[in-house]
C-alpha positions, -999 to 999 in steps of 0.1 A, spaced: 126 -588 301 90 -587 314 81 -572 349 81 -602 367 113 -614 353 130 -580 365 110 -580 398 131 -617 405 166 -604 391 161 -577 420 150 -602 449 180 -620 438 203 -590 438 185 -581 472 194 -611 490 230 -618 477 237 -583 485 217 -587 515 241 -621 528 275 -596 518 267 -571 541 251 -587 572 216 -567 568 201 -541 547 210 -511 575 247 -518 562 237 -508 527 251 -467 524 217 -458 511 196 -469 539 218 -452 564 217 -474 589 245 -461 615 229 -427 614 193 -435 623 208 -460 649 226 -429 661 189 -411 659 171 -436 676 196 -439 707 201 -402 706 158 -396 709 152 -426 729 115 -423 723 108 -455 745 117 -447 777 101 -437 810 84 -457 836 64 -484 824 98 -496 799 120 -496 828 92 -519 849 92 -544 822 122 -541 802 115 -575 788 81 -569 775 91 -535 757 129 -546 750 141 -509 727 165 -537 706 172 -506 680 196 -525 663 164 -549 652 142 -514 644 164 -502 621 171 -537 601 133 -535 596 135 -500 587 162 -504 564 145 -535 546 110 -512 544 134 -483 529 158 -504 507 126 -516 486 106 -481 478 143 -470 469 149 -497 444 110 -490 432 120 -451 434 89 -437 457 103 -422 486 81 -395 503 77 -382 534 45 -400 543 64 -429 534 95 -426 559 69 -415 586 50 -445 575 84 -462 579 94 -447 611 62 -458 630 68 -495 618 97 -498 639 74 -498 670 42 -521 678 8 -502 682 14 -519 718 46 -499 725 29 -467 707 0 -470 728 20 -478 761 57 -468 763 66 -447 735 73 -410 740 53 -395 713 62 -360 717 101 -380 705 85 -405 684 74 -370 662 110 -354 667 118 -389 653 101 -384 624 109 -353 616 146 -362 618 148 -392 598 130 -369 572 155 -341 577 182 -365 571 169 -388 542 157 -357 520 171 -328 537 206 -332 539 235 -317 521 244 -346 501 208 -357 490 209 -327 472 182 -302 485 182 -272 505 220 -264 493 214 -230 500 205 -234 534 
């Protein structure tokens, strides 16, 4: 099967998998509960100017981590996961507007660093057991 052939096989699989489960943050190997429970926990926008114009800079986490999770589920499947690329990934979920204007980014870096922690850090992803 040549690379192209294999490359549609997997956008197939992608999307029928993707219909099954309502969204790509309800595939296990994104994670998808846990960096919902991450983002609510850090709250990174928050503060003044978001409550003033919670329609402009609506948090909708829910949406965040479906575009995470979609971002993720395709380096997985290619097999390059990094920690430059879940950073990367991490500061997609927010406009350069929001960045700029309502995110925290003293807990847009705890953020980070959790979501890093937990994707390549934790006791079942097989790495700092002894820890």
């Amino acid at each position: 099967m040549t690379r192209s052939a294999r490359i549609l096989v997997d956008e197939e699989m992608f999307y029928t998998m993707n219909k099954r489960l309502g969204g790509c943050s309800e595939i296990p190997a994104c994670r998808g509960p846990e960096v919902l429970s991450l983002l609510v926990e850090i709250d990174p926008i928050s503060g003044k100017v978001s409550d003033e114009y919670p329609d402009t800079y609506a948090k909708e986490y829910r949406e965040r981590v479906e575009n995470f999770s979609r971002n993720y589920i395709w380096r997985k499947i290619t097999g390059d996961i990094t920690i430059e690329f879940l950073e990367a990934a991490v500061e997609r979920m927010f406009t350069a507007d929001e960045v700029s204007g309502v995110v925290d980014l003293g807990k847009l870096k705890e953020l980070k660093h959790r979501i890093v922690q937990l994707f390549l850090y934790s006791y079942d992803a097989g790495r700092n057991r002894w820890n």
